[in-house]
C-alpha positions as semicolon CSV with decimal commas, in nm:
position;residue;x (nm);y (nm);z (nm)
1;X;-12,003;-10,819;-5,224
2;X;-11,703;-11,001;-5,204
3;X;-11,602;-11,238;-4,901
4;X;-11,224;-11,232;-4,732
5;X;-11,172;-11,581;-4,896
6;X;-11,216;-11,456;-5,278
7;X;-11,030;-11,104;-5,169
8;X;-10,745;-11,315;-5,084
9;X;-10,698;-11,543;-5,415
10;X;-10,667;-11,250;-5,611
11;X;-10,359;-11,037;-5,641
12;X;-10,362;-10,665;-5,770
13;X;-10,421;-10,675;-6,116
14;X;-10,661;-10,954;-6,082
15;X;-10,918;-10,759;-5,805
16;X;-10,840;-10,487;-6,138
17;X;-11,011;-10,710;-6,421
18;X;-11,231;-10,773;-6,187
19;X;-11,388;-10,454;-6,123
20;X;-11,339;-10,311;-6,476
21;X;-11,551;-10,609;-6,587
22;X;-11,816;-10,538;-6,325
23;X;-11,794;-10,868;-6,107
24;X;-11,690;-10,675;-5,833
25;X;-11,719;-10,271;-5,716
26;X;-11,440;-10,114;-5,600
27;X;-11,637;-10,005;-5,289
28;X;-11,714;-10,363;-5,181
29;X;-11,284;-10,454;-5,245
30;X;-11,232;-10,137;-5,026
31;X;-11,444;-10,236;-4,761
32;X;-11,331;-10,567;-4,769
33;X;-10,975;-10,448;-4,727
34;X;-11,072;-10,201;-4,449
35;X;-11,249;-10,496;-4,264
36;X;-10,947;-10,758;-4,231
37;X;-10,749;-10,469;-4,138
38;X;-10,937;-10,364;-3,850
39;X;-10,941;-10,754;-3,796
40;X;-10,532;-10,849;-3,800
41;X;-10,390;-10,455;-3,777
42;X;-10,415;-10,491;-3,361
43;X;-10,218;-10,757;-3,390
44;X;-9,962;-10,715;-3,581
45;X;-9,987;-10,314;-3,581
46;X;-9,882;-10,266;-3,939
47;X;-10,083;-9,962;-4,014
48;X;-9,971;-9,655;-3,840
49;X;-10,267;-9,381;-4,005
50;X;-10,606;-9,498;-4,192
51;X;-10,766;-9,296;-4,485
52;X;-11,067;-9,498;-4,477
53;X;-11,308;-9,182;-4,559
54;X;-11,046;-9,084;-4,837
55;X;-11,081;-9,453;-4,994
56;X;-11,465;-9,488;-4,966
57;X;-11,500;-9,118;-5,171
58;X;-11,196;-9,252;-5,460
59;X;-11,380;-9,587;-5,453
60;X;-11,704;-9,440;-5,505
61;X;-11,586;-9,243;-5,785
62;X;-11,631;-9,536;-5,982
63;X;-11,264;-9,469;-6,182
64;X;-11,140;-9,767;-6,403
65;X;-10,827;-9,607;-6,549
66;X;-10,495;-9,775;-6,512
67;X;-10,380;-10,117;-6,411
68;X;-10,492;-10,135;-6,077
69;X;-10,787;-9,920;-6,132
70;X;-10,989;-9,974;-5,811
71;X;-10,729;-10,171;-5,571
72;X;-10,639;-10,063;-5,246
73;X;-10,285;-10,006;-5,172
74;X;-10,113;-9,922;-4,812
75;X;-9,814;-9,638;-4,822
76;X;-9,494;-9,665;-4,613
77;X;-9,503;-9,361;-4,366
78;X;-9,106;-9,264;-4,479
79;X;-9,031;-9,050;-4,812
80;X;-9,324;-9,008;-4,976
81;X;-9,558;-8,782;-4,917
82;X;-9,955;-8,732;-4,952
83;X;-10,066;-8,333;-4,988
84;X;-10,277;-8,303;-4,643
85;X;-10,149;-8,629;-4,507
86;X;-9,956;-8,666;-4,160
87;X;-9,583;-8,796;-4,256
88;X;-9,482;-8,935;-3,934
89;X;-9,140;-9,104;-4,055
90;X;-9,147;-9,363;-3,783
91;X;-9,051;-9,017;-3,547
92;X;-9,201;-8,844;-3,263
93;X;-8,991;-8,528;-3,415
94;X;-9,259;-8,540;-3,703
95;X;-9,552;-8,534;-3,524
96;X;-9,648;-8,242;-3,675
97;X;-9,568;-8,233;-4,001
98;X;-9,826;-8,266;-4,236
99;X;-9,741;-8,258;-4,621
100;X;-9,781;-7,998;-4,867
101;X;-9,733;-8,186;-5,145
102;X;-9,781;-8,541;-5,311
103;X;-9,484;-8,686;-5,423
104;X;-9,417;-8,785;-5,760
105;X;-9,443;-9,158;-5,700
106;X;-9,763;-9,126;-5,517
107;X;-9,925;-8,937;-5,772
108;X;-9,828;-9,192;-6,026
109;X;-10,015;-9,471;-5,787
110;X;-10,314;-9,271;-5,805
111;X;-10,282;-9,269;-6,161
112;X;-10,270;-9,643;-6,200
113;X;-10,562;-9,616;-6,054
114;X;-10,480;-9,755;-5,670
115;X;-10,631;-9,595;-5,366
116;X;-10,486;-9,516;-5,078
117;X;-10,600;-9,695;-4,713
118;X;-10,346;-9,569;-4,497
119;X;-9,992;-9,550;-4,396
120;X;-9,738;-9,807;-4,283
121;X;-9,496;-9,869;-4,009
122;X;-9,130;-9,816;-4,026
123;X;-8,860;-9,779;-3,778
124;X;-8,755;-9,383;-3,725
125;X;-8,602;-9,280;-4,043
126;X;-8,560;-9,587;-4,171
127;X;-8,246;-9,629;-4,022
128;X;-8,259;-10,029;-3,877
129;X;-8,405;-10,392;-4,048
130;X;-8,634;-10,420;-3,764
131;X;-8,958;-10,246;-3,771
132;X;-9,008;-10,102;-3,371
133;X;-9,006;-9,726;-3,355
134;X;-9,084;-9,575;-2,981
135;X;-9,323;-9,374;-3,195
136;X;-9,543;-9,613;-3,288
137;X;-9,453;-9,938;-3,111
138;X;-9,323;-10,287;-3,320
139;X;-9,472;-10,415;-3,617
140;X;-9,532;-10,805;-3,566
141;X;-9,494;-11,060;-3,860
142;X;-9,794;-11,237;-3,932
143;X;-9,614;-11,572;-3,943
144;X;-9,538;-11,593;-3,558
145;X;-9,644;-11,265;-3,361
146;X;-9,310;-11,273;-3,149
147;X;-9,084;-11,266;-3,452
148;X;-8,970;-10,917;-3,658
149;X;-9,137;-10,801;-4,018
150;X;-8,794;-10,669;-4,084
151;X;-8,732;-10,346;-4,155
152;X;-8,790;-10,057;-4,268
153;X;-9,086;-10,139;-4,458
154;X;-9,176;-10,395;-4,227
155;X;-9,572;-10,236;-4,206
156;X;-9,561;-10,271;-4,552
157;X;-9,494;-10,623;-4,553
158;X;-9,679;-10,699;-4,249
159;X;-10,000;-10,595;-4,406
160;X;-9,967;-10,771;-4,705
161;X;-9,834;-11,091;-4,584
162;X;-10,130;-11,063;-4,380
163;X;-10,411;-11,003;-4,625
164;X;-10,502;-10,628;-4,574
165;X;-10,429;-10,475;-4,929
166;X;-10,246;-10,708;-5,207
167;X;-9,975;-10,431;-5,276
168;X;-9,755;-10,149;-5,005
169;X;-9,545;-9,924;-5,086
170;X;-9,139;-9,925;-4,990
171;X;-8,841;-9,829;-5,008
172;X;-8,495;-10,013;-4,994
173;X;-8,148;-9,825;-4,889
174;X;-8,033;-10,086;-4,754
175;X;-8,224;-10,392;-4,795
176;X;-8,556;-10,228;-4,653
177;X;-8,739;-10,440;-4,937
178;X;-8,584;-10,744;-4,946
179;X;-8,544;-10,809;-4,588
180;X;-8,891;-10,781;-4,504
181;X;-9,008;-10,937;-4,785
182;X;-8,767;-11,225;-4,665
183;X;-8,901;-11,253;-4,312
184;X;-9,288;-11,184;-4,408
185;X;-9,279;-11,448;-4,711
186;X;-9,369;-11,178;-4,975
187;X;-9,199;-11,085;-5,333
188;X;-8,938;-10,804;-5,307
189;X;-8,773;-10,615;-5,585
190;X;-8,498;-10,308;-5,541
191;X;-8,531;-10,166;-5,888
192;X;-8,173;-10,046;-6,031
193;X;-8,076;-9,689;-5,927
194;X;-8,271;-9,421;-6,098
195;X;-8,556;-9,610;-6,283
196;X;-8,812;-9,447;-5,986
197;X;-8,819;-9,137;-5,956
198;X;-8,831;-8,975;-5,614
199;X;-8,946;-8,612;-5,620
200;X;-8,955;-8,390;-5,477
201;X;-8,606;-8,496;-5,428
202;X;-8,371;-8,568;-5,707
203;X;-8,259;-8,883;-5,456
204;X;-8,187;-9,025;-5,144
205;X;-7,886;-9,116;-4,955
206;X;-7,686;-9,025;-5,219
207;X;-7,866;-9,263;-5,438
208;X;-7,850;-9,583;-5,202
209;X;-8,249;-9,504;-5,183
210;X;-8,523;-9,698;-5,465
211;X;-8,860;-9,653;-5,369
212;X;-9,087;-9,944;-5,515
213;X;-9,374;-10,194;-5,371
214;X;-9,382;-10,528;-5,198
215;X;-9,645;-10,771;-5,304
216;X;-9,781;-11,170;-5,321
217;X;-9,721;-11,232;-5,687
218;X;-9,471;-11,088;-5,930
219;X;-9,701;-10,972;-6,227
220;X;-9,803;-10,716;-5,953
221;X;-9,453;-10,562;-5,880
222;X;-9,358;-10,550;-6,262
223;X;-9,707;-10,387;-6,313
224;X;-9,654;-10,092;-6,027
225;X;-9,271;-10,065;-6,146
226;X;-9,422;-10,011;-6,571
227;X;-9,637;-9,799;-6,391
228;X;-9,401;-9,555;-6,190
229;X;-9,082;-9,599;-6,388
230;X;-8,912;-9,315;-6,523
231;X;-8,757;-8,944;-6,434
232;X;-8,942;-8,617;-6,317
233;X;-8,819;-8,318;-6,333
234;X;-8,649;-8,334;-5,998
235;X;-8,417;-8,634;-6,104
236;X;-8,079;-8,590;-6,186
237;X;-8,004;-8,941;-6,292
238;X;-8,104;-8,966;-6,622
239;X;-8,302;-9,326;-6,620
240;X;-8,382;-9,367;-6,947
241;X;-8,485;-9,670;-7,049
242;X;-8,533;-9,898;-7,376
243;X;-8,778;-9,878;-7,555
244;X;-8,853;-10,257;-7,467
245;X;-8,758;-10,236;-7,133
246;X;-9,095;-10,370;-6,985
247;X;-9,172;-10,525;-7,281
248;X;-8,855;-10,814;-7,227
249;X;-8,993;-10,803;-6,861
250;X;-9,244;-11,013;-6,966
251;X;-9,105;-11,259;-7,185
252;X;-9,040;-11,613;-7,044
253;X;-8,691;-11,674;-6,992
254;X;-8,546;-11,825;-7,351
255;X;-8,183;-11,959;-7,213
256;X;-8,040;-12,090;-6,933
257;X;-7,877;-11,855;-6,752
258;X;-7,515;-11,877;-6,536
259;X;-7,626;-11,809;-6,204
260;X;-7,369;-11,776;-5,899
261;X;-7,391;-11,873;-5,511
262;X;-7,244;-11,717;-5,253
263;X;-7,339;-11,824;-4,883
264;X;-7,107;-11,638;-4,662
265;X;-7,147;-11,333;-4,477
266;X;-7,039;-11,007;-4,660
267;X;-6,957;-10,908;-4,322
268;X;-6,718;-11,255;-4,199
269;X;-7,042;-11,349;-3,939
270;X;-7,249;-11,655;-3,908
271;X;-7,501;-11,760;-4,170
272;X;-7,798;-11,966;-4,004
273;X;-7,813;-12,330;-4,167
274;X;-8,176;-12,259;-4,252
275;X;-8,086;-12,015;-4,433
276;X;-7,829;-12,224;-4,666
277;X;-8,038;-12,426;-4,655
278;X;-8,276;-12,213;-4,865
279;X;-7,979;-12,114;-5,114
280;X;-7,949;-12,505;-5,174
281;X;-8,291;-12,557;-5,224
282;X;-8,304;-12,274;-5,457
283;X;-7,984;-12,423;-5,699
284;X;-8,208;-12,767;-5,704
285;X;-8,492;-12,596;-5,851
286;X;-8,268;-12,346;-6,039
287;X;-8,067;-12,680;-6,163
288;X;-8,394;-12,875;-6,257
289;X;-8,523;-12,551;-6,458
290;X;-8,211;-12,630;-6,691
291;X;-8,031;-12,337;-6,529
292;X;-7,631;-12,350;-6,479
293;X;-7,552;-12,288;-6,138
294;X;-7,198;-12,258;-5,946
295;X;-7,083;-12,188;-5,597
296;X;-6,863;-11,874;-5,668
297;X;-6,571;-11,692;-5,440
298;X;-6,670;-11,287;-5,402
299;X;-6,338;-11,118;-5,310
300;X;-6,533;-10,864;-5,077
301;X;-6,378;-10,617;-4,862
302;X;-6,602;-10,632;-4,541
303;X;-6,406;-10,338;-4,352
304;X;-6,489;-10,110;-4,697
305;X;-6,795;-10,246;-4,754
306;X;-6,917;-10,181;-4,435
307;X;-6,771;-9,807;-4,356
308;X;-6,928;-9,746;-4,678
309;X;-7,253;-9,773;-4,556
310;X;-7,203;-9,643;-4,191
311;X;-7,089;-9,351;-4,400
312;X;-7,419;-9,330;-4,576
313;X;-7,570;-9,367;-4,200
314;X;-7,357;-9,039;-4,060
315;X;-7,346;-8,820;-4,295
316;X;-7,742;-8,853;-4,399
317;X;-7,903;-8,881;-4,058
318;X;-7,657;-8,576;-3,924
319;X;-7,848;-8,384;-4,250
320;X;-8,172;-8,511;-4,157
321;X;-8,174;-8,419;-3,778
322;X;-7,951;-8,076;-3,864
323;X;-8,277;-7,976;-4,034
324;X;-8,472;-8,067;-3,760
325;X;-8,256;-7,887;-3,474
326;X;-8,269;-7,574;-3,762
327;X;-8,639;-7,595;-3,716
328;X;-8,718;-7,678;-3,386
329;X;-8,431;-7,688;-3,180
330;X;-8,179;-7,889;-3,016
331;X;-8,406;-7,958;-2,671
332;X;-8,678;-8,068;-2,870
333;X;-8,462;-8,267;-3,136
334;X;-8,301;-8,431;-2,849
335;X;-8,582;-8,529;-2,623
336;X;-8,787;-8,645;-2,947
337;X;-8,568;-8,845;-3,158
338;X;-8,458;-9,250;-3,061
339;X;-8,109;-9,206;-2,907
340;X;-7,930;-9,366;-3,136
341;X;-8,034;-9,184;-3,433
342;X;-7,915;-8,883;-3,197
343;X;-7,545;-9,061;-3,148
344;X;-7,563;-9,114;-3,547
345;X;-7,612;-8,726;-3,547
346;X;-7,363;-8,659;-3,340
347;X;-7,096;-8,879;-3,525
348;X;-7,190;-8,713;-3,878
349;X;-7,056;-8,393;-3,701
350;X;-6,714;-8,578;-3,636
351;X;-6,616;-8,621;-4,014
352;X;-6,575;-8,386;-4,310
353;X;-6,781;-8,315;-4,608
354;X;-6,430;-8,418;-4,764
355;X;-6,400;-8,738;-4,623
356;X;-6,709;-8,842;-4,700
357;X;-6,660;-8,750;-5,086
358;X;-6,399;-9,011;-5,040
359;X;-6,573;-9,257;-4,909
360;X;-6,819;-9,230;-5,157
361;X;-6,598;-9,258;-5,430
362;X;-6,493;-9,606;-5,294
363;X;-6,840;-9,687;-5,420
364;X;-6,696;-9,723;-5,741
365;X;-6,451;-10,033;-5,646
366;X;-6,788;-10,218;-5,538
367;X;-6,939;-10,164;-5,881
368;X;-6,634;-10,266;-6,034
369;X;-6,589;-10,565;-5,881
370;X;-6,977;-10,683;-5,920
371;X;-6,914;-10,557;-6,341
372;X;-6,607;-10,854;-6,340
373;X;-6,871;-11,104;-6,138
374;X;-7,151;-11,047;-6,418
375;X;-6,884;-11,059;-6,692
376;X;-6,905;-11,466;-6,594
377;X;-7,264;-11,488;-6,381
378;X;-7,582;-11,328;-6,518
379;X;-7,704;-11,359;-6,194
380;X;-7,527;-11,396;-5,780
381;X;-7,764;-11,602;-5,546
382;X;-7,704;-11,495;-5,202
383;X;-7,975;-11,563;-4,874
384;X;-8,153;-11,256;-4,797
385;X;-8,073;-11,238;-4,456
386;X;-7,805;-11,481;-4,258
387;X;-8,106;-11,539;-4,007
388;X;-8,458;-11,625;-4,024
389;X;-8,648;-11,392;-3,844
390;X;-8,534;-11,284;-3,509
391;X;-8,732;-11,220;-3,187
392;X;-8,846;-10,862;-3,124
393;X;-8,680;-10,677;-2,922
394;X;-8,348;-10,862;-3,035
395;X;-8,205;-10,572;-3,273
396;X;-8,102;-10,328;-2,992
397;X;-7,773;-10,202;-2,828
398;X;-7,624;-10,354;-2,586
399;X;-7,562;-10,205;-2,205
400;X;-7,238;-10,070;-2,278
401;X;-7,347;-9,942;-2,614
402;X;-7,616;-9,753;-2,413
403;X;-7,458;-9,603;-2,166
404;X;-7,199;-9,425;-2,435
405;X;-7,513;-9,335;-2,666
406;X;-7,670;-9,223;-2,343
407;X;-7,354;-9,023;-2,208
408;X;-7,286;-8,847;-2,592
409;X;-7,691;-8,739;-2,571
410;X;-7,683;-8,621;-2,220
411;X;-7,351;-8,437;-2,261
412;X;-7,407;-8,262;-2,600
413;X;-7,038;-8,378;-2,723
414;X;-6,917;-8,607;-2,929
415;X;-6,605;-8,780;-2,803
416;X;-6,765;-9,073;-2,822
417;X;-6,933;-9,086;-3,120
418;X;-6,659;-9,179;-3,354
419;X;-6,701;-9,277;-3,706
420;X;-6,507;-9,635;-3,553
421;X;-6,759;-9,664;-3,293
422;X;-7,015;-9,640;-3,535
423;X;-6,884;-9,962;-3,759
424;X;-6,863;-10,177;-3,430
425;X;-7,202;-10,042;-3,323
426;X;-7,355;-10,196;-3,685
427;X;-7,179;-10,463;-3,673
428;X;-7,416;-10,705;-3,502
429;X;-7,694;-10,580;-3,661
430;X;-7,564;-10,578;-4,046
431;X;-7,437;-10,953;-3,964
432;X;-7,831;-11,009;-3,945
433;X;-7,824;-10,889;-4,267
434;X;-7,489;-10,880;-4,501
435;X;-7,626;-10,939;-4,814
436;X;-7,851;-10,678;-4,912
437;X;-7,659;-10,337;-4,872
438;X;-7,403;-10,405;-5,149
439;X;-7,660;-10,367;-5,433
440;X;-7,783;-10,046;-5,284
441;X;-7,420;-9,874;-5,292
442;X;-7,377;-10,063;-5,678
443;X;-7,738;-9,914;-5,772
444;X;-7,806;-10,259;-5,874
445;X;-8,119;-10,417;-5,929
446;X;-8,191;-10,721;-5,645
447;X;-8,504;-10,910;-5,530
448;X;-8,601;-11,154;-5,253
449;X;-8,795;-11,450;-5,361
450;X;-9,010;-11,655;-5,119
451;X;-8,885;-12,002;-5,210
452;X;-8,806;-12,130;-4,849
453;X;-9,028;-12,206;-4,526
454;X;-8,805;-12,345;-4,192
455;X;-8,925;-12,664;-3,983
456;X;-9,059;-12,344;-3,761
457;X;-9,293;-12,247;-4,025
458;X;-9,071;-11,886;-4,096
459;X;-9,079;-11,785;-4,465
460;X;-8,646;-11,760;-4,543
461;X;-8,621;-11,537;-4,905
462;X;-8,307;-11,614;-5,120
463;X;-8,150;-11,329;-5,276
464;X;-8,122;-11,258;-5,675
465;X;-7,915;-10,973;-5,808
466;X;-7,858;-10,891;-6,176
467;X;-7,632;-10,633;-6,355
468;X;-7,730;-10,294;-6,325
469;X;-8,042;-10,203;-6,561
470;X;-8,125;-10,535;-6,569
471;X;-8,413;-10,549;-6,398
472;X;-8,634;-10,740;-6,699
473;X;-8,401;-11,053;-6,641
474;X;-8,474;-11,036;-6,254
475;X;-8,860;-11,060;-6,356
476;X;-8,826;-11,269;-6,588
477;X;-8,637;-11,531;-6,326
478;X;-8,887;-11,416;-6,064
479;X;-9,192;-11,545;-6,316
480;X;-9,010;-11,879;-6,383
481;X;-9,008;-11,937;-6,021
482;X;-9,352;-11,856;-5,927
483;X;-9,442;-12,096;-6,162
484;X;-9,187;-12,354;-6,057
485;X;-9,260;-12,313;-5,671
486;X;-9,541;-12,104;-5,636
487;X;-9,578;-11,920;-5,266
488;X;-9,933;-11,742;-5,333
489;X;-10,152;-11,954;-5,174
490;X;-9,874;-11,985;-4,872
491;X;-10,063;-11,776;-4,576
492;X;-10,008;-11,707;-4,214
493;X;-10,303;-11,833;-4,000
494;X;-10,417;-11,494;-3,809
């Protein structure tokens, strides 16, 4: 048997050796897992569908193939797919839909030898950093009960911030990795564009989308990422790697490297002192590690930047719920999706396929301008989020924002629900969180590192992002650190 205390020392790979050797059974890790989650899960409400039965029969199976051969693992409810499994999407409109299919990356899970306990809790579609669907009710962070996991995997990181499985998977279009790692105290990597695949679809939002894991130590991430890496034969990007890709992963950094800071919002909002403070702390430590560290001016265009990404917002969501009217039809579509992701619909039907090929190809001037910043910086420093993690309930429209969502809905036009209305509408939410969605439109590789607790306890993750394709020197970094400041052991009291 194994006790919650020895479960929780040991990340991934370690509950791995463990089993292979025959100290533990991967039955008794199972159980373990399926015991603290029946403990914490009513609290925090992380886990949104259990596959306990599933996990007991894979367990008892007695498989020790792969890297995590044995270790339970919980699955965001959003993109991938399990064949037989419920994919609710964080949507009432889903409630039905059960897959017909595993997706690629799943199936590469199972072949590292993980088993799967259940699904996660995201916010409908994806679509906001907070993690509080109407389907399923708000995810709570383990660190203080009131506050949000972030979103959208914010089950993900709930439930492994709070000791249920040592690995989730995510995804990140937007920050959806990094910002809950950030407010849950948890290691967060956004692989570079292309390096996971994503069938059966060759991508998502136009590429904005990696799908990876969240985790407690980094050995675990690089493990799952060696493990999933590389195209199937629904990708289009080509994401081939070196040869020595993983291999230079997991070398210790051999130079200093010229790292960048940059503490103002992308956006021109507030950044909360706590979490400067956090991007100072980090250049100490960055300094004492012999590392050459500058405060830096990014020439950003906030108005481009962020119509950009509202752009990504219309054009995919009208696709998403199109199908879904196609389907089912509009009265059911409209009395079983969140309004706003119904106002989002109804602003993708405002704009043309051709202006969004333009706005897309804007894209470009983003990567161009990071390209000049890492032909001085290997690396840009940034907070994760310009606030430590807000109250529930806080991420929501206001009154007047309401009643035009609510009159666009109820009316079935779309005067309203203008592409500008859209950009003011995300404004006070993306000022939450600037930083993230810049490396998503670059296809850059970015991570969220847990250096940083506030006087109120609240974990506050600084922001790394490298060139594109150079994931191996974010690991690499990310190792350094753990070893320089180690979070591990750094647990909410539930």
């Amino acid at each position: 048997m194994i006790t919650f205390k020895e479960y929780q020392r040991l990340d991934g790979l370690a509950l791995a050796q463990e089993i292979k050797a025959g100290n533990l059974q991967s039955s008794d890790v199972i159980e373990c897992a399926i015991s603290r989650l029946e403990q914490v899960n009513p609290k925090i409400n992380a886990v949104v569908a259990k596959y306990f039965d599933l996990a007991l029969s894979r367990a008892a199976t007695n498989c020790l193939d792969g890297d995590f051969a044995g270790v339970p693992i919980l699955l965001k409810d959003l993109l991938g797919s399990l064949k037989g499994c419920h994919t609710g999407s964080g949507s009432l409109a889903y409630k039905n839909e059960v897959a017909d299919h595993t997706s690629t990356l799943y199936q590469r899970y199972s072949d590292m030898g993980l088993i799967f306990l259940g699904k996660t809790n995201t916010p409908e579609l994806g679509l906001l950093a907070t993690t509080e669907p109407v389907a399923n009710g708000p995810s709570r962070n383990p660190w203080n009960l009131n506050k949000t996991t972030g979103g959208s995997s914010g089950g993900s990181a709930a439930a492994v911030a709070a000791g249920i499985t040592p690995i989730a998977s995510a995804g990140d279009g937007g920050g959806s990795i990094r910002i809950p790692a950030s407010c849950c105290g948890l290691f967060g990597l956004k692989p570079s564009r292309g390096i996971n695949p994503l069938g059966p679809l060759a991508e998502s939002w136009d590429g904005a989308v990696s799908e990876h894991v969240i985790t407690r130590s980094v050995r675990d991430s690089l493990a799952a990422l060696k493990g999933s890496a590389g195209t199937d034969a629904y990708s289009h990007v080509p994401g081939i790697l070196p040869s020595d890709f993983f291999v230079a992963a997991e070398q210790p950094i051999d130079r200093p490297l010229k790292i960048g800071f940059y503490q103002h919002s992308f956006y021109g909002g507030c950044v909360d002192k706590s979490c400067k403070d956090a991007v100072l702390a980090a250049v100490k430590l960055l300094r004492d590690l012999d590392h050459e560290v500058e405060e830096i001016e990014l020439e950003l265009d906030a108005d481009k930047l962020i119509s950009c990404y509202g752009d990504i917002y219309a054009a995919n969501v009208n696709a998403e719920v199109a199908d879904l009217v196609k389907r089912y039809g509009k009265a059911f579509v409209r009395s079983h999706v969140e309004p706003l992701t119904y106002f989002i619909y109804l602003i993708g039907n405002r704009f043309s396929a051709g202006e969004y090929i333009l706005s897309k190809r804007r894209w470009a001037e983003l990567s161009k301008l990071m390209d000049s910043f890492h032909d001085q910086h290997d690396v840009l420093l940034t907070p994760t989020m310009a606030t430590p993690p807000f109250d529930l309930g806080t991420m929501t429209n206001s009154p007047v924002e309401k009643l035009l969502m609510n009159a666009a809905n109820k009316a079935g036009v779309s005067q309203y629900a203008s592409r500008e209305l859209l950009y003011q509408f995300s404004k006070p939410q993306l000022q939450k969180v600037p930083f993230t969605q810049l490396a998503n439109l670059t296809g850059q590789p970015a991570m969220s590192v847990p250096l940083y607790w506030n006087h109120e306890g609240l974990p506050i993750g600084v922001q790394f992002v490298a060139r594109r394709m150079q994931d191996p020197l974010l690991f690499r970094l990310a190792a350094q650190l753990e070893i320089a400041k180690p979070w591990f052991d750094k647990v909410p009291d539930l």
